[in-house]
C-alpha positions as CSV (number, residue, x, y, z in Angstrom):
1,X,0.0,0.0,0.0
2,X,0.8,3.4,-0.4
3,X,0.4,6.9,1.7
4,X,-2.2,7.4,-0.3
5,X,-4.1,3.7,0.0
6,X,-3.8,4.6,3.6
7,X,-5.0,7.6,4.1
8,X,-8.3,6.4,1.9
9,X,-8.7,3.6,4.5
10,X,-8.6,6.1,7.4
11,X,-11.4,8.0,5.3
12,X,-13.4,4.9,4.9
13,X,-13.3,4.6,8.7
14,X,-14.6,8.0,9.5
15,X,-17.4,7.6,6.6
16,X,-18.3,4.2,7.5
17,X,-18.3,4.8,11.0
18,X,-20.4,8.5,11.0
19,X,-22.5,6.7,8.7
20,X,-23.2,4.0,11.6
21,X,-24.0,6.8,14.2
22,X,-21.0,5.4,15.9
23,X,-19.6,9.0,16.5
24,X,-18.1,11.9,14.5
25,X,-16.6,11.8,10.9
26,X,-13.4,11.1,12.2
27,X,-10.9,7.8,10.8
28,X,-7.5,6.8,11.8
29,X,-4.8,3.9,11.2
30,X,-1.5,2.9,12.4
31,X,1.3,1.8,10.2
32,X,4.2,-0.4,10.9
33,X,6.6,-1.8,8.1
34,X,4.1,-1.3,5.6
35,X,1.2,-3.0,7.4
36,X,-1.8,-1.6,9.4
37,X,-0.9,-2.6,13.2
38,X,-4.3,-0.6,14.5
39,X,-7.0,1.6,13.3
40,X,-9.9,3.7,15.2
41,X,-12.7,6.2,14.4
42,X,-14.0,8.3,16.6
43,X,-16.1,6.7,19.3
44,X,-17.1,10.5,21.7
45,X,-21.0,10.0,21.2
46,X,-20.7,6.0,21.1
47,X,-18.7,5.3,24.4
48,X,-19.4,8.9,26.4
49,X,-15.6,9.4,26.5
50,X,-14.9,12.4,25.3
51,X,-11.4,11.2,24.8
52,X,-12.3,8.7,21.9
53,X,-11.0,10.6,19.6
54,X,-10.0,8.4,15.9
55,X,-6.2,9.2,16.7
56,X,-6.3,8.6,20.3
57,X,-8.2,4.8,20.1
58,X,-5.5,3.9,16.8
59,X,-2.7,5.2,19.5
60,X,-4.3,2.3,22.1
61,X,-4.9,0.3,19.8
62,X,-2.0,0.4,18.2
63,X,0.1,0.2,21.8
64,X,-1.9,-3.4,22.4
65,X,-1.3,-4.8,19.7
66,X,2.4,-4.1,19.7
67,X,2.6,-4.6,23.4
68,X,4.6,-1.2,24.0
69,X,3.7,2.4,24.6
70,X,6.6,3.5,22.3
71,X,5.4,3.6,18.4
72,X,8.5,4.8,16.9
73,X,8.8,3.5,13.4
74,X,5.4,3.5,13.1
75,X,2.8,6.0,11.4
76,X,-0.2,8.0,11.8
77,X,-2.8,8.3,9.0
78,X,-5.8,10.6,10.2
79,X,-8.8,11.5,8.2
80,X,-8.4,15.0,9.9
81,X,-5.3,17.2,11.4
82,X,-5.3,16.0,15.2
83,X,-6.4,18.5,17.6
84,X,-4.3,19.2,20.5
85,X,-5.4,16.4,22.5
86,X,-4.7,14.0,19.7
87,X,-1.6,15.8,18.7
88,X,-0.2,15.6,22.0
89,X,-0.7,11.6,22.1
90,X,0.5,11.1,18.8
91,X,4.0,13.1,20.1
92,X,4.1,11.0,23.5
93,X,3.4,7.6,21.7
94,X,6.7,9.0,19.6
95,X,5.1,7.7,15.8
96,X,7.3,8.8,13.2
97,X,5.0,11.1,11.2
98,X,1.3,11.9,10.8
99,X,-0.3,12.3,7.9
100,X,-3.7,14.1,7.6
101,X,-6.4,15.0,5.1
102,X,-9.2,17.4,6.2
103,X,-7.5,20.6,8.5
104,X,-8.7,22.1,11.7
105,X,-10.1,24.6,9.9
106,X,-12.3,22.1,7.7
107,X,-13.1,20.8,11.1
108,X,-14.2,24.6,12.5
109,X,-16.4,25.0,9.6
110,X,-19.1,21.8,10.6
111,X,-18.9,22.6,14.3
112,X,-15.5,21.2,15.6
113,X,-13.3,23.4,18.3
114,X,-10.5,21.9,17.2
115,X,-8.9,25.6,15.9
116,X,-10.7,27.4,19.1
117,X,-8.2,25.0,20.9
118,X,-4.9,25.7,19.7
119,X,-5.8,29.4,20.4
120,X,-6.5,28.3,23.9
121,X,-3.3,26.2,24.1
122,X,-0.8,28.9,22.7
123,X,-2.8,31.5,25.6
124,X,-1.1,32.3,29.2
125,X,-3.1,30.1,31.7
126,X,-5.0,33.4,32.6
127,X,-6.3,34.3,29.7
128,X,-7.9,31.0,28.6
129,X,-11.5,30.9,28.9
130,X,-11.1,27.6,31.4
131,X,-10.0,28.7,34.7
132,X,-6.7,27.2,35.3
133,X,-5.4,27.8,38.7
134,X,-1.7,25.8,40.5
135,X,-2.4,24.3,44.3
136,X,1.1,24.3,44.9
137,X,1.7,21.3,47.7
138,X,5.1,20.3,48.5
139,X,3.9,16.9,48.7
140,X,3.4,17.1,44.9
141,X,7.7,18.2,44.4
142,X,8.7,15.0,46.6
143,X,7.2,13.0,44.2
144,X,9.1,14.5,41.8
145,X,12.5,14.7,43.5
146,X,12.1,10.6,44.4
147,X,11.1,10.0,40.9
148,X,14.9,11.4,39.8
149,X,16.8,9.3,42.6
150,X,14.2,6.1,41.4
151,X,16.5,3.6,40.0
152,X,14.0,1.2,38.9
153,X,12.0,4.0,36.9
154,X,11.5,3.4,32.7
155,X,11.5,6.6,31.1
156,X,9.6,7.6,28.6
């Protein structure tokens, strides 16, 4: 297969899927060595998570069936630029490269806040339009300062 035969599969997830009332018009797959190791559509409405994003639930997927949580040398095919939540996975599960179709904008125009969210992001905590406030405890830094002496720790 091909970027391109990929990226149509993704599609086909996000029509088949929306089509099924399963959730939004959303599609992704996972690629390893030229073979799909995971796919998922968005599952929000089906599931009452609003963290079932397509990208996120290919990312889990993807991690079970590989039996890791690191997806280097692997890649992301989305019917849609990830918003930041999906973005953010795809950079901790450390795939290679994403590829995308629709943008965020394309998503702003039938009703998504994916755009209204990178505005939010690139904000100082005050001025975003959900209160963020720090509790500082000192509690919270211990765990911190024993997880840099912990010598059985995996990094990642």
């Amino acid at each position: 297969m091909c970027n391109k035969d990929f990226m149509q599969k993704a599609v086909k997830l996000s029509r088949d899927h929306m089509e099924a009332n399963d959730g939004g018009p959303f599609g992704a797959i996972v690629v390893k060595d030229g073979e799909v190791v995971a796919e998922g559509y968005n599952r929000v409405t089906s599931t009452n998570d609003p963290t079932a994003h397509a990208e996120v639930v290919a990312i889990r997927d993807a991690c079970a069936n590989l039996n890791t949580f690191s997806l280097k040398g692997c890649e992301l095919y989305t019917s849609c630029e990830p918003c930041p939540m999906c973005l953010s996975a795809a950079y901790w599960s450390g795939v290679d490269v994403i590829y995308f179709s629709n943008t965020r904008k394309d998503a702003a125009e039938i009703g998504f806040s994916d755009d209204f969210l990178y505005e939010q992001v690139s904000l100082p905590l005050e001025e975003r339009s959900l209160p963020i406030k720090r509790i500082e405890l000192a509690e919270a830094n211990k765990v911190f300062q024993d997880w840099m002496v912990k010598e059985d720790k995996v990094l990642y």
